[in-house]
C-alpha positions in Angstrom: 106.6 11.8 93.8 109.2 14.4 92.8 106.5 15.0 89.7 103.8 15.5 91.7 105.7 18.3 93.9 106.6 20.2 91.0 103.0 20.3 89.6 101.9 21.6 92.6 104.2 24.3 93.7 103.4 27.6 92.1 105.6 29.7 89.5 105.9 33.6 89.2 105.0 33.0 85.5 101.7 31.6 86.2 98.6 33.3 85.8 97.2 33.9 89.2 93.4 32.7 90.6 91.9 33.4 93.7 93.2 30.2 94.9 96.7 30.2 93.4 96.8 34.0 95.3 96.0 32.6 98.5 98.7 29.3 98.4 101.5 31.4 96.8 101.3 34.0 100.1 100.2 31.6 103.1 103.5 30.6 103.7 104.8 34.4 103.6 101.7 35.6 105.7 102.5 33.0 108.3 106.5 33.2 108.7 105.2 36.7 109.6 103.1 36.0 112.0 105.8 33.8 114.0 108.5 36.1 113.2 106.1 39.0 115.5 105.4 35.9 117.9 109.2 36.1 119.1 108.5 39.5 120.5 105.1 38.3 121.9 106.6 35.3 123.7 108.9 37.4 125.5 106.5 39.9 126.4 104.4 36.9 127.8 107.1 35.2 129.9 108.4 38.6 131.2 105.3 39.8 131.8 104.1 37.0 134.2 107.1 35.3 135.6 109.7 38.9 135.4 107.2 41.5 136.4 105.9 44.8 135.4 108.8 47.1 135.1 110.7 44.2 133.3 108.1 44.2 130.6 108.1 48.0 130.6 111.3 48.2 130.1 111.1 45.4 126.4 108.9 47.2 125.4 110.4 50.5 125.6 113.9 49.4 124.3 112.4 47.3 121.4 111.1 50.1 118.8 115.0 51.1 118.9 116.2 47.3 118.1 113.5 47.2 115.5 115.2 50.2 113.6 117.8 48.6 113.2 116.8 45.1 112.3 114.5 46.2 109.6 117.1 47.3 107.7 117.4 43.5 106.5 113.4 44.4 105.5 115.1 47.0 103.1 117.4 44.7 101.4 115.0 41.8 101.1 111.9 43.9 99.9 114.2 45.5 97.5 116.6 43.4 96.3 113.6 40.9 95.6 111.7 43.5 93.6 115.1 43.3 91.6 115.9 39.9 91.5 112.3 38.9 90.5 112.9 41.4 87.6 115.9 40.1 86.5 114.4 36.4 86.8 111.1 38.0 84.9 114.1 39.0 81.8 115.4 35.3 82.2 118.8 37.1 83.7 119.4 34.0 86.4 123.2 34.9 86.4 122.3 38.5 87.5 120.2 37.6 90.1 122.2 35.4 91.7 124.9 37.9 91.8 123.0 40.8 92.7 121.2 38.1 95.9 124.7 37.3 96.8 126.0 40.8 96.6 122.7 41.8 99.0 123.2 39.2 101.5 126.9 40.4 102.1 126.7 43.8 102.1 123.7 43.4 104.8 125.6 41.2 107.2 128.9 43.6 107.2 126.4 46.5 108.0 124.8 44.4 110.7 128.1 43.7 112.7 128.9 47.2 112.1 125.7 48.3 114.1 126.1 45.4 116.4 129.8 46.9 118.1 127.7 50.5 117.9 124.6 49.7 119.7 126.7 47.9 122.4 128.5 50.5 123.0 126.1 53.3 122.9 122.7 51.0 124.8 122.9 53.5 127.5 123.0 56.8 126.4 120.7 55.6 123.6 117.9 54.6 126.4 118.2 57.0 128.5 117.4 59.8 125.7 114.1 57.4 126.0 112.9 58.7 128.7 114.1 55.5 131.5 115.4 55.7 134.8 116.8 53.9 137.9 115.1 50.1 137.5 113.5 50.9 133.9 116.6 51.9 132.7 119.0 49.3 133.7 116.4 46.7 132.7 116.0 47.9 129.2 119.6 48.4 128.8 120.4 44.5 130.2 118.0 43.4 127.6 119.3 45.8 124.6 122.9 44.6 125.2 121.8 40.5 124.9 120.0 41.0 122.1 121.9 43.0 119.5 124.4 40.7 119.9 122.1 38.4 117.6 121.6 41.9 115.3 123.5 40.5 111.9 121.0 37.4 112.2 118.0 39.3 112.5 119.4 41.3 109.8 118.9 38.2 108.1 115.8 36.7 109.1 114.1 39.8 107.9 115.9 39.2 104.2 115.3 35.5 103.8 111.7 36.0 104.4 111.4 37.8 101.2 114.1 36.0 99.2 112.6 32.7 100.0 109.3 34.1 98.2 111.5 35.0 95.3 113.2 31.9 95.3 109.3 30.0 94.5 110.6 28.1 98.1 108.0 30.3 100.3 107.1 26.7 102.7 110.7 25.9 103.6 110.7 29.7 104.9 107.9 29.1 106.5 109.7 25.9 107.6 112.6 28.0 109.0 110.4 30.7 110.6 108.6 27.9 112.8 111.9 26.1 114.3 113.1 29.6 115.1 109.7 30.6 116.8 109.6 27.4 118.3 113.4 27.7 119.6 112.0 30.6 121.2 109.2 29.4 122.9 111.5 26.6 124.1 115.1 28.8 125.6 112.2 30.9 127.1 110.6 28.5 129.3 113.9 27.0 130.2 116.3 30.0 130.4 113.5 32.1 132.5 111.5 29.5 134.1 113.8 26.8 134.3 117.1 28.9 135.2 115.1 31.7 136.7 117.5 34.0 134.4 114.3 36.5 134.0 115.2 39.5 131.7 118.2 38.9 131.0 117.4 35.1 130.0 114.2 36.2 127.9 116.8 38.6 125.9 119.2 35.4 125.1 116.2 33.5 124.1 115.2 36.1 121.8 118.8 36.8 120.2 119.4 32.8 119.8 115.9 32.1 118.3 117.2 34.8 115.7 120.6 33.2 114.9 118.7 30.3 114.3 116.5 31.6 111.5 119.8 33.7 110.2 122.0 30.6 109.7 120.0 28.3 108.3 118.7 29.9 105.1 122.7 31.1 104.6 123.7 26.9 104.5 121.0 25.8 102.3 121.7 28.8 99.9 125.6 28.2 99.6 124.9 24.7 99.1 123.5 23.5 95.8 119.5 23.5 95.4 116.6 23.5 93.2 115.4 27.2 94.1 115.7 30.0 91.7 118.6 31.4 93.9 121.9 30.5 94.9 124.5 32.5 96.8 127.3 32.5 94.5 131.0 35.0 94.4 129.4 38.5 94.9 130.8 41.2 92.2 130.3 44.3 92.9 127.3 46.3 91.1 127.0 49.9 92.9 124.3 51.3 90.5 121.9 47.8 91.5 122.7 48.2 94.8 121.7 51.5 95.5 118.5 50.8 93.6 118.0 48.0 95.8 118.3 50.2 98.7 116.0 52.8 97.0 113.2 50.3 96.1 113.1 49.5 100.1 113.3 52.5 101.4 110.2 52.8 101.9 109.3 49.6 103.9 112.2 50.5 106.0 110.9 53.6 106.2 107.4 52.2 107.2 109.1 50.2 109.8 112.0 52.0 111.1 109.2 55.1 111.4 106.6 53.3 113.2 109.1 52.0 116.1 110.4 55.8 116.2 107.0 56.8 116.2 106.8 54.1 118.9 109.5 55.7 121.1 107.3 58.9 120.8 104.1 57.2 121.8 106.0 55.8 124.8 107.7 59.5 125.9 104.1 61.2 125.6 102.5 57.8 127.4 105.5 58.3 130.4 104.3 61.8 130.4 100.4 60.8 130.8 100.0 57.1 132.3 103.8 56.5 133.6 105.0 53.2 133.7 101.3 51.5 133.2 100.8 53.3 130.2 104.5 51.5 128.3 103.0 48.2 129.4 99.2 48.9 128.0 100.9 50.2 124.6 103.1 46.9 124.9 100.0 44.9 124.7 98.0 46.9 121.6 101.1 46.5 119.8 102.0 43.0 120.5 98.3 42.3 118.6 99.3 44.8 116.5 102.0 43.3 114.9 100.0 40.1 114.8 97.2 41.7 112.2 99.7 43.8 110.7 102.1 40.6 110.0 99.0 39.4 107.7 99.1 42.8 105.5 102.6 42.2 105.6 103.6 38.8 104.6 100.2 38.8 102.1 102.5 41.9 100.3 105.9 40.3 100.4 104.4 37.2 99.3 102.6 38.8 96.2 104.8 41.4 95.4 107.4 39.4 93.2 105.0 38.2 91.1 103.9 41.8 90.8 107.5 42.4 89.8 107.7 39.2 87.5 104.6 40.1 85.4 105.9 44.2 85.9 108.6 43.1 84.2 107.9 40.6 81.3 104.7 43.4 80.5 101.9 41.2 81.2 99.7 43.8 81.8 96.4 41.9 82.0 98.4 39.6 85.1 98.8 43.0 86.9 95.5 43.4 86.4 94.3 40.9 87.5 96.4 40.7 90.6 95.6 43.9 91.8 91.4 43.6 91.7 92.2 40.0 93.8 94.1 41.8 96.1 92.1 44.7 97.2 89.4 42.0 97.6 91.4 39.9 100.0 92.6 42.9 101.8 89.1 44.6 102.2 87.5 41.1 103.3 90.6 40.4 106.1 90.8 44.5 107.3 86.8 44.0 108.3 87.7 40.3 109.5 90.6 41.7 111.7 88.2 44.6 113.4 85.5 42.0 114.2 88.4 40.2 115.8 90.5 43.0 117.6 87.2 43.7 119.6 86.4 40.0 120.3 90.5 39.2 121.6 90.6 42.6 123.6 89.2 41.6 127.2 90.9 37.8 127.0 94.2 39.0 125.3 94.5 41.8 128.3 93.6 39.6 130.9 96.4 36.8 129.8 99.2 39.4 130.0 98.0 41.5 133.3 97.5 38.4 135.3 99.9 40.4 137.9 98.3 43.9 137.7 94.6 43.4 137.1 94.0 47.1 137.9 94.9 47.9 134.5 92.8 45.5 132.4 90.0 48.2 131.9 92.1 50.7 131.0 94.0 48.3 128.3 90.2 46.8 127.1 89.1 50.5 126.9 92.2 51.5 124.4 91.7 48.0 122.3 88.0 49.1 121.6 89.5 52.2 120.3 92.5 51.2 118.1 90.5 47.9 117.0 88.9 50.5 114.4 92.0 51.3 112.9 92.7 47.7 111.5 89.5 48.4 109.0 92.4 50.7 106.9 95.8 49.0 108.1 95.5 46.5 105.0 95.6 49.2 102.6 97.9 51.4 103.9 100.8 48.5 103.9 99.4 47.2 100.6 99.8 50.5 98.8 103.0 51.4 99.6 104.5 47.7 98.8 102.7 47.7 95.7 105.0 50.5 94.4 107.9 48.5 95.6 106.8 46.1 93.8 106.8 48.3 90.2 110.1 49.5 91.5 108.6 53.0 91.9 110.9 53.2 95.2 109.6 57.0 95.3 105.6 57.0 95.3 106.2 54.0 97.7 108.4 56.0 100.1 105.9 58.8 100.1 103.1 57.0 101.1 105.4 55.5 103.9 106.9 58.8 105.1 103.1 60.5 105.2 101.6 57.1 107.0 104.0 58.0 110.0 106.5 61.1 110.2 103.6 63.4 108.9 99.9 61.0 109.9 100.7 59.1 112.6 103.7 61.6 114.3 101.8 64.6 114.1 98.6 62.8 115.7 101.0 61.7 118.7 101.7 64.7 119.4 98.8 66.8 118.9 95.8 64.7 119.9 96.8 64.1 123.7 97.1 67.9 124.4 92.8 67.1 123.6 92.0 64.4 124.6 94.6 63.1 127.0 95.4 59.2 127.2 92.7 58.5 124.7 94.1 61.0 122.2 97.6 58.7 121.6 95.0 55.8 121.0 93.1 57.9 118.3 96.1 58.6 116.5 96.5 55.0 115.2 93.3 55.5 113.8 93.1 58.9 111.8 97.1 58.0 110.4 96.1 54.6 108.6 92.9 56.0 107.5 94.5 58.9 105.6 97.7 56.3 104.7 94.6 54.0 103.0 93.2 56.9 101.2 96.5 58.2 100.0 97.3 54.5 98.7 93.9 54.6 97.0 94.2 58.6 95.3 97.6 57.0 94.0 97.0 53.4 92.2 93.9 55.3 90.5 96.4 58.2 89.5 99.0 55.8 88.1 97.0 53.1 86.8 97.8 54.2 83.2 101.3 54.5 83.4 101.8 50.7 84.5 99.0 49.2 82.9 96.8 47.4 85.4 
């Protein structure tokens, strides 16, 4: 039995087929999916047994929680890049360090942010644009759930590290209990205890300290994946490289949910109140397509840094023309899909304020279209990471929101009203794909593939 396991579980060194690609980056691909699911399970039990201003009000706190919980999404997608690296130069005793280091560092910075966020929820949401009801809700829900902050922290990180650590299923093993955990304090703490708000926010934060705590026991413990957290010794020079390599997925992430806060302040401005909870729904499926781009590039991208590393250039190659294939192939898949899911998925959510289901199916039809260029916008920028060019990656980022996506926000609704926020998803991630593209075909010399 043992045998049979190891034969069929898939090594960074190995040279990667279509169906080798696709088994090496489920399990990544589907812990993200569940890890967006714990936002979308709240959004579904606030939304139908809370009520409307409720869900407003998580979904106009949440962009600001997200900035600060992807900074775990720095660490990870960085410190992997690293530690697959190091691995790919048979430097175990490095990696181990330099994982160990990460995974302190991180958690000290989380409880750090924890105490401030507390502390500064209100002032913080109010800048938002919330008042009276919306603004005591969001601030009750802020408060619960950055209490769970240095887990999420962590969640975020072990997703990638368990990749790294060729143990991608048992992540996917931890990402399910945690999603389920949510689904489960949610029916009970709102339904059960009629908590509401307040008890969707203590689902959320507990679901998050269960996916944390875990992956820190097995990893102190002995085990047969690439990693173990051993003494950290302190390495300034790899740690600030970590930090540079994911800068730009943080900056990806963290810009998207402050582009988020600006989408909701022009929405408050042009739809009010109805217009938070539409953009609540088109980002809840959002996140769900997205999380495929996502975890499919986390899930790859150490074996890009393996074979980066140990100069196989034929295996970069190689990866790279399978990629684009699987990413062109999902991003028409996910359009077809968008506009299929658009009239059901608004209808499950608005079950208390059918008056807005046209208005959400109308703005699905239109940011359905951008999902045909999502793929490679994520792709391109994590693909750097992956070469540990932290710089081309962070450009790509920083022009796919604070320059694409930001300036669209702001100028296309002085056009076209309502619709003109919607049509700003779509012309960012189609110049975000084509600035991926002008790049791999400028530097495709320089790394060999």
């Amino acid at each position: 039995m043992k045998k049979r396991n190891m034969r069929s579980r898939i090594h960074l060194s190995e040279h990667f087929t279509y169906g080798r690609i696709l088994r090496f980056t489920l399990p990544s691909i589907v812990m993200n999916i569940f890890a967006s699911l714990y936002i979308i399970v709240d959004g579904y039990f606030v939304a139908n047994f809370a009520g409307k201003t409720e869900f407003a009000a998580v979904n106009l706190i949440l962009p600001m929680l997200n900035i600060l919980g992807t900074i775990g999404y720095m660490f990870g997608v960085g410190g992997s890049a690293l530690i697959a690296k190091k691995l790919g130069e048979k430097d175990r005793e490095q990696a181990n360090r330099l994982f160990s280091l990460i995974v302190l560092v991180s958690s000290c910075l989380g409880v750090f942010m924890m105490i401030s966020g507390f502390i500064f929820m209100r002032p913080i949401t109010a800048m938002l644009g919330a008042d009276g009801k919306l603004l005591e809700d969001s601030v009750l829900y802020g408060r619960i759930f950055i209490l769970a902050l240095p887990a999420w922290i962590l969640v975020y990180e072990f997703q990638l590290f368990f990749v790294t650590a060729e143990k991608p299923g048992l992540g996917l093993i931890v990402t399910l209990c945690a999603g389920l955990s949510n689904i489960a304090f949610d029916a009970i703490f709102i339904i059960g205890f009629g908590w509401g708000l307040a008890g969707a926010a203590a689902a959320s934060a507990l679901s998050q300290i269960v996916g944390g705590v875990f992956p820190l026991v097995y990893f102190i413990r002995k085990n047969n994946s690439l990693l173990k957290l051993v003494k950290p010794v302190w390495d300034g020079r790899s740690l600030i490289k970590c930090m540079a390599n994911g800068s730009s997925e943080f900056m990806a992430e963290a810009a998207a949910s402050f582009v988020g806060i600006f989408y909701n302040i022009q929405l408050l401005k042009y739809a009010g109140e109805d217009g938070v909870v539409i953009y609540g729904l088109l980002m809840y499926v959002s996140l769900i397509l997205s999380a495929v781009f996502v975890g499919y590039s986390n899930g790859i991208g150490p074996a890009f840094s393996y074979h980066y590393g140990a100069q196989h250039h034929g295996e970069l190659k190689n990866l790279l023309k399978w990629s684009l294939v699987l990413i062109g192939i999902t991003s028409v898949s996910m359009f077809v899909l968008s506009e299929v899911i658009a009239h059901p998925f608004s209808a499950l959510f608005l079950q208390g304020s059918v008056t807005l289901l046209p208005d959400a199916v109308h703005a699905f039809r239109i940011i359905s279209v951008a999902y045909l260029f999502t793929g490679m916008a994520i792709f391109g920028s994590a693909f750097f990471t992956s070469l540990n060019n932290g710089l081309v990656s962070a450009l790509i980022s920083f022009l796919r929101t604070f320059v694409f996506e930001l300036g669209a926000v702001l100028l296309l609704p002085t056009l076209f009203g309502v619709d003109g926020i919607w049509y700003s998803v779509v012309s960012a991630e189609l110049m975000s794909a084509a600035v991926g593209f002008i790049f791999m075909a400028a530097l495709r010399k320089k790394y060999g593939y």
